[in-house]
C-alpha positions, -999 to +999 in steps of 0.1 A: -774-341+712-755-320+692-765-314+655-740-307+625-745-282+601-725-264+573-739-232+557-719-211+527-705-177+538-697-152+509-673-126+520-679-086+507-653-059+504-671-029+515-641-013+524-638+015+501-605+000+485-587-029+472-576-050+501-547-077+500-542-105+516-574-115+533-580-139+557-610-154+570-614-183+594-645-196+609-642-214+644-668-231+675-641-224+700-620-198+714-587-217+709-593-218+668-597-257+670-613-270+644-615-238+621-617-236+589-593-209+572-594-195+535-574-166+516-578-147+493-549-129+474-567-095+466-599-079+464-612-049+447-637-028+468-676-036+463-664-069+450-677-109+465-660-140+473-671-176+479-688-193+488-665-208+520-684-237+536-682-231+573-696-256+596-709-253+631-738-269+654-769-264+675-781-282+703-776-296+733-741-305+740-727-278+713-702-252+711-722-221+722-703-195+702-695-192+664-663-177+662-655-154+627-623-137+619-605-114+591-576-099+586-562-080+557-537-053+540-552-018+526-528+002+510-547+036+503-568+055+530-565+039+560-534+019+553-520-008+570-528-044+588-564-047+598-578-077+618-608-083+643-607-098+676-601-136+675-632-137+696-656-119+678-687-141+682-721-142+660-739-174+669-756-194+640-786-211+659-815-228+649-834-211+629-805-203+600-814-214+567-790-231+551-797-231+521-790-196+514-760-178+521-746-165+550-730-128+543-694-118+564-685-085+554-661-055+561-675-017+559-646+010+559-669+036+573-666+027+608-638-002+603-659-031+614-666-064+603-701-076+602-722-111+599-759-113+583-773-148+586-805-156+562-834-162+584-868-182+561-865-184+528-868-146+522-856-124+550-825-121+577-815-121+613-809-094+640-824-064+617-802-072+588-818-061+551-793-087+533-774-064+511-738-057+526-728-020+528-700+002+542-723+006+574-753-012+582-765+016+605-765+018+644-796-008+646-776-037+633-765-062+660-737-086+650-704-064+639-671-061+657-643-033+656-609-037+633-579-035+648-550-014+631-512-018+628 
């Protein structure tokens, strides 16, 4: 049987500028049923948002991908409409703890979007060191290329 949970996901600017109109949803399916969606009007760069409660579940009988999605507006450097693949995946299992955080960010560096999911009551998944940055290095495994327009 299927088991609901919700965790809180603070978003990061790590862009390396102010970013407008930001979207974020959060989604167990392809089709974006059942998402939860949240904007944010403008950001500075190395600045936080949230938290966004974004549920999801584990088990049997459960949606086997966590879907996570951003889009936004940079007007200096790389300017433009920046968004990530509507099926950029980073599965919250079992062993999340939920009652930390779970970090969603976007690093200008490479021009990616990342996920870091707390892991115990100290440390974090898939080589994650729990502070967002503008590139979490090659041995980090959850990120996905922005697309540009």
């Amino acid at each position: 049987m299927a088991t609901d949970h919700t965790i809180n996901v603070r978003f990061f600017n790590r862009w390396g500028s102010a970013i407008d109109k930001v979207v974020i949803k959060f989604s167990a399916s392809k089709s974006g049923v059942e998402s939860n969606t949240y904007e944010i009007p403008h950001m500075e760069d190395g600045t936080d948002a949230g938290p966004f409660p974004r549920h999801y579940q584990t088990g049997a009988f459960s949606e086997e991908f966590d879907y996570w999605y951003v889009e936004f507006v940079s007007e200096s450097g790389s300017s433009g409409k920046f968004w990530c693949k509507n099926n950029f995946s980073c599965v919250l299992d079992k062993d999340v703890n939920n009652d930390r955080e779970a970090h969603f960010w976007i690093g200008g560096a490479k021009q990616e979007a990342y996920t870091g999911f707390p892991e115990g009551s100290s440390g974090w998944e898939d080589g994650y060191n729990g502070t967002p940055s503008n590139d979490p290095g090659s041995n980090y495994t959850c990120y996905v290329g922005l697309e540009h327009s």
